[in-house]
Phi, psi and omega in degrees: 000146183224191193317330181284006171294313182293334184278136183084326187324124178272353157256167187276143172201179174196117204299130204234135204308310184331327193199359164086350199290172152258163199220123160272180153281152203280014177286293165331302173298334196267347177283308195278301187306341170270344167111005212288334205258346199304330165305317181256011172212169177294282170220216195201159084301125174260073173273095184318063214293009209264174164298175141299346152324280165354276184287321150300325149339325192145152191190165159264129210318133165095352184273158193282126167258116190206089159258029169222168185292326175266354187278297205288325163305322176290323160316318197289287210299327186299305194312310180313291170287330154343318202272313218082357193219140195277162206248165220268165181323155177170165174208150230292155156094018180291144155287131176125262173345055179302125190272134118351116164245138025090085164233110163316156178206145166192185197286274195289353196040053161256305183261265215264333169294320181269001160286000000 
């Protein structure tokens, strides 16, 4: 990922030097989650990357627990087949354009949410 990763975003984010990815804060998620963001996207997913242990432990209200490659691909992709059509190309903040959003979650976004 490079400097234009930053560009367009509709969440507040931030680039963390190790792997470049982007990361909100747990201000932003306590944000999305209260709707403050709601005006500006389709919705949200929260995808919980933790074990099941984990995640039966306590989660955040509403996330998806999909912590293998193949749970998560099947999700992205089944919705994909359903439609029957890739949905047409975009980048986050076009005007006009409300998105879907996407949050990996794991314990530190270190290992397994940015994987």
């Amino acid at each position: 990922f490079g400097d234009g990763e930053h560009s367009g975003k509709i969440l507040p984010c931030h680039s963390v030097k190790e792997d470049g990815l982007m990361r909100i804060t747990p201000a932003t998620m306590q944000a999305l989650l209260s709707g403050a963001f709601d005006a500006q996207i389709a919705s949200y997913k929260v995808i919980d990357c933790r074990f099941g242990y984990e995640y039966d432990g306590g989660h955040i209200k509403g996330a998806l627990n999909l912590n293998k490659d193949e749970d998560i691909e099947r999700f992205l992709f089944d919705e994909v087949s359903r439609q029957g059509e890739l949905p047409p190309p975009s980048q986050s903040g076009t005007p006009g354009f409300r998105q879907p959003i996407l949050v990996f979650h794991c314990e530190f976004s270190a290992k397994r949410g940015p994987t």
